[in-house]
C-alpha positions as CSV (number, residue, x, y, z in Angstrom):
1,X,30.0,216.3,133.7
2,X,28.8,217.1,137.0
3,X,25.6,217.8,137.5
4,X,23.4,220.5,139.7
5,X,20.3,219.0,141.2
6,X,17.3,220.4,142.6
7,X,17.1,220.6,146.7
8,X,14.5,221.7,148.3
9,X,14.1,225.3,149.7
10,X,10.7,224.4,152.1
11,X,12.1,223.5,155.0
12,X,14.7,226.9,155.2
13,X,11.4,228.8,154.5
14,X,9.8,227.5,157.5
15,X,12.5,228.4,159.6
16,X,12.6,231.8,157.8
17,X,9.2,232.3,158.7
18,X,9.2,231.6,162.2
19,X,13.0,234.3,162.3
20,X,10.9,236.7,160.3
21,X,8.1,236.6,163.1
22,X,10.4,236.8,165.8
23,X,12.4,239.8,164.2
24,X,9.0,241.7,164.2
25,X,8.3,240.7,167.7
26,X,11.7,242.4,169.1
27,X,11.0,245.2,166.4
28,X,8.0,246.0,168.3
29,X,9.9,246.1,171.5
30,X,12.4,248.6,170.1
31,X,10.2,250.7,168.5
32,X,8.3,250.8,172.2
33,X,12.1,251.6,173.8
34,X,12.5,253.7,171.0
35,X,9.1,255.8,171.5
36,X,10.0,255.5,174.9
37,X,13.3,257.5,174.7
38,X,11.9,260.2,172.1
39,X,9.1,260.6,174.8
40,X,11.3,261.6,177.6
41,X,13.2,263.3,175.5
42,X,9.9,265.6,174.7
43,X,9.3,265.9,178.7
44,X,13.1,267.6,179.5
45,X,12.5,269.4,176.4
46,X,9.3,271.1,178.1
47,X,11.3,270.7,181.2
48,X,14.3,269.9,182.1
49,X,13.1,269.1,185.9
50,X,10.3,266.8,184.6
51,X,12.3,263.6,184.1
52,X,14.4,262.0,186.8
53,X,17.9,260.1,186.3
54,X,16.5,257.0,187.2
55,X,14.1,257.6,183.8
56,X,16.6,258.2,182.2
57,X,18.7,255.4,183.0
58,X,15.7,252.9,182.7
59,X,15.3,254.1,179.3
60,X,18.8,253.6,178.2
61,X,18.6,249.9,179.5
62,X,15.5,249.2,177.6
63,X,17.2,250.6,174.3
64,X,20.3,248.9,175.0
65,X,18.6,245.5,175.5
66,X,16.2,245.8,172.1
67,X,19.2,246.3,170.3
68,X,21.5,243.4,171.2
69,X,18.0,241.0,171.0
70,X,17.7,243.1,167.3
71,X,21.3,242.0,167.1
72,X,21.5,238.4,167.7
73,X,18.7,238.1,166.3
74,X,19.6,239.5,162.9
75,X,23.0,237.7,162.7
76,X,21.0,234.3,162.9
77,X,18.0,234.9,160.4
78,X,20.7,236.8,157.6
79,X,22.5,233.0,157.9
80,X,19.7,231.6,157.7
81,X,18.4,233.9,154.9
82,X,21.8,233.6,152.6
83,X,21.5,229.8,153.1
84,X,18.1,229.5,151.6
85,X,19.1,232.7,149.1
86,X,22.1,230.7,147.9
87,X,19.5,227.4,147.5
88,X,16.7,228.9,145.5
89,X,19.4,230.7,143.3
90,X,20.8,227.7,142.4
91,X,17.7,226.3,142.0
92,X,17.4,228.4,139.5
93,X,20.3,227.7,137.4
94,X,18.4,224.1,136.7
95,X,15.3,225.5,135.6
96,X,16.9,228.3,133.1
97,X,20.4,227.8,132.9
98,X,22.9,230.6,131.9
99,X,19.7,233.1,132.4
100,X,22.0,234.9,134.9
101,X,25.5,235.7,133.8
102,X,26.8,235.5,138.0
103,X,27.9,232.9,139.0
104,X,25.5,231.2,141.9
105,X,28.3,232.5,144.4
106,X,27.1,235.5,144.1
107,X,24.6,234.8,146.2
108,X,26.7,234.6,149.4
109,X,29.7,237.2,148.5
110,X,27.0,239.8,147.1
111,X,25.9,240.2,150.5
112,X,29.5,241.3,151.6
113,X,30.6,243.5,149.3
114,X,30.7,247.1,150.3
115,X,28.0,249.1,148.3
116,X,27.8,246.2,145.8
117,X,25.4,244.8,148.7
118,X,22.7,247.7,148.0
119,X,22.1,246.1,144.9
120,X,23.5,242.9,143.5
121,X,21.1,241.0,145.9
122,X,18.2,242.4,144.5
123,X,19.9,242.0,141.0
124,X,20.0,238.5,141.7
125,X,16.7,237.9,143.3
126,X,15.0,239.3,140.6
127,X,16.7,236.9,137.7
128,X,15.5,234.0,140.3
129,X,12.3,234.9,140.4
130,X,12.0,235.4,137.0
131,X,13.7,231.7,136.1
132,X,11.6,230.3,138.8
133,X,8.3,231.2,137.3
134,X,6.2,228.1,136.5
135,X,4.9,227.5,133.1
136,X,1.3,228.3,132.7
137,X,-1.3,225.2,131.9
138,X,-0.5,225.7,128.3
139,X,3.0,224.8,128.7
140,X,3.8,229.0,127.9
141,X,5.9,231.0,130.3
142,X,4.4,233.2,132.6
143,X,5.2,236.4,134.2
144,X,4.8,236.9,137.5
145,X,5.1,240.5,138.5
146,X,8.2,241.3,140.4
147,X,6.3,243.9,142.5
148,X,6.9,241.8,146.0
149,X,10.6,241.2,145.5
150,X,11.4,245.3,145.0
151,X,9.1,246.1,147.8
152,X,11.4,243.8,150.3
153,X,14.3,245.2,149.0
154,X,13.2,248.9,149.1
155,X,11.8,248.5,152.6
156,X,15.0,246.3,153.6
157,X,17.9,248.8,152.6
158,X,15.7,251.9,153.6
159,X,15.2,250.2,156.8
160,X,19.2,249.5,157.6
161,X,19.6,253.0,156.4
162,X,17.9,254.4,158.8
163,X,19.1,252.3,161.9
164,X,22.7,253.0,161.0
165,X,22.3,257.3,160.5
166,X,20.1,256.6,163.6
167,X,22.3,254.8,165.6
168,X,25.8,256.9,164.2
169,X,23.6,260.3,165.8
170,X,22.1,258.9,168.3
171,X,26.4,257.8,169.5
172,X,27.1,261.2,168.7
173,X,24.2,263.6,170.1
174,X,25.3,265.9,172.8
175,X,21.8,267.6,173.0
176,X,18.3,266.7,174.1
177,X,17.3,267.6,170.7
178,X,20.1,265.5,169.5
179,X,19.0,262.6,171.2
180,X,15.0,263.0,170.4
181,X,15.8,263.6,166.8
182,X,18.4,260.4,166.5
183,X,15.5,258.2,168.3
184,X,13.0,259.5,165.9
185,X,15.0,258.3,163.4
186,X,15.8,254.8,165.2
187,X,12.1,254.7,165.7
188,X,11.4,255.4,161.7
189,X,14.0,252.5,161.1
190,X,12.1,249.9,163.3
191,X,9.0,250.7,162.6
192,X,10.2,249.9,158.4
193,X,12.0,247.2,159.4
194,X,8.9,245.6,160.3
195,X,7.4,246.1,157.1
196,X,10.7,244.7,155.2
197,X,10.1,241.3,157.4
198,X,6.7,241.1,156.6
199,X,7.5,241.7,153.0
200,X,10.6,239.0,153.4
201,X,8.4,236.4,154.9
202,X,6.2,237.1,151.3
203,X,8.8,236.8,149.5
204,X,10.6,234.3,150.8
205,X,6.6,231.8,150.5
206,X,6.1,232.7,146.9
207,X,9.6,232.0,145.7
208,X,9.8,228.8,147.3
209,X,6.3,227.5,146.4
210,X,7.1,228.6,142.7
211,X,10.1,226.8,143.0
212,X,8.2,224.0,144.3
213,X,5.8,224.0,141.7
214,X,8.1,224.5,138.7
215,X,9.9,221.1,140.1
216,X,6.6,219.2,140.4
217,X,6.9,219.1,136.6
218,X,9.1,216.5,136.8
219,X,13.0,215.5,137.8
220,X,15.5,218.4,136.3
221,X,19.2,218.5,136.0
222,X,21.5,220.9,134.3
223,X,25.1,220.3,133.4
224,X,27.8,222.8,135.1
């Protein structure tokens, strides 16, 4: 019977870590245009001769470039990130096989299902962290605390929640108000989405280097 083998999530992490750190780098940018655009927004509130089209214009470019880099950017690391997912989740199958009833393809279609997405990733995260755990020196299992892996995914989803209402009323504002309220929110968004990458980058270390150590036991292969 075929066999599933053991390959080696480190090199994906390193890449994942350098995405990570360039997804906070053009978070901070947005969260600059996105400051910038709540800050005018304040000025014509006080008033509405205080800020000049060209302002206003300027500021629109800025947003509008922060979100495609945000965009390209993102499309790139979540390939990236579903590659590696996929990897260490099958990784896990070896070293506890059968200790999560969904099938390791899961870990690329749970991304893509509508609603399923909010949780079924974490779902699965969670059972690969928990089969990934290396033994202690006694040779008994050992917990390690799944703290890290519900922080990313808290801070993740709120994050995404936030850009999207920000960005559906931010499309839709017809006020000043409008607008400063919707770029608050955009602003809120970025400003978590930086703390879900640095969580991801955490996340994304420990799993692999458990991984890594669970396989420096020795060679493992489990029959599918």
């Amino acid at each position: 019977m075929k066999g599933t083998r053991l390959r080696a999530p480190v090199g994906l992490a390193i890449a994942l870590t350098v995405l990570f750190a360039l997804v906070i780098g053009f978070d901070v940018f947005a969260a600059y245009a996105d400051w910038h655009t709540r800050s005018l927004m304040q000025r014509l509130l006080a008033d509405s001769a205080a800020v000049g089209v060209a302002e206003l214009d300027q500021a629109d470019r800025l947003a509008g470039r922060a979100g495609m880099f945000q965009g390209q950017l993102a499309i790139v690391t979540g390939i990236v990130f579903i590659v590696w997912f996929h990897r260490v989740r099958t990784n896990a199958e070896v070293f506890a096989p059968g200790a999560d009833r969904l099938p390791h393809g899961w870990a690329i279609g749970a991304w893509f299902v509508p609603l399923a997405n909010l949780l079924l990733p974490y779902r699965i995260a969670m059972a690969t962290w928990v089969s990934s755990t290396p033994p202690g020196a006694d040779g008994r299992h050992r917990r390690f605390r799944l703290t890290l892996v519900t922080l990313w995914w808290a801070t993740f989803v709120l994050a995404k929640i936030l850009a999207w209402y920000g960005g559906m009323t931010y499309g839709r504002a017809e006020t000043t108000e409008a607008v400063r309220d919707a770029a608050t929110t955009i602003l809120a968004g970025d400003v978590l989405d930086i703390v879900a990458a640095v969580f991801a980058v955490l996340f994304v270390r420990r799993l692999t280097a458990m991984q890594h150590a669970r396989a420096a036991g020795g060679p493992v292969v489990a029959a599918v």
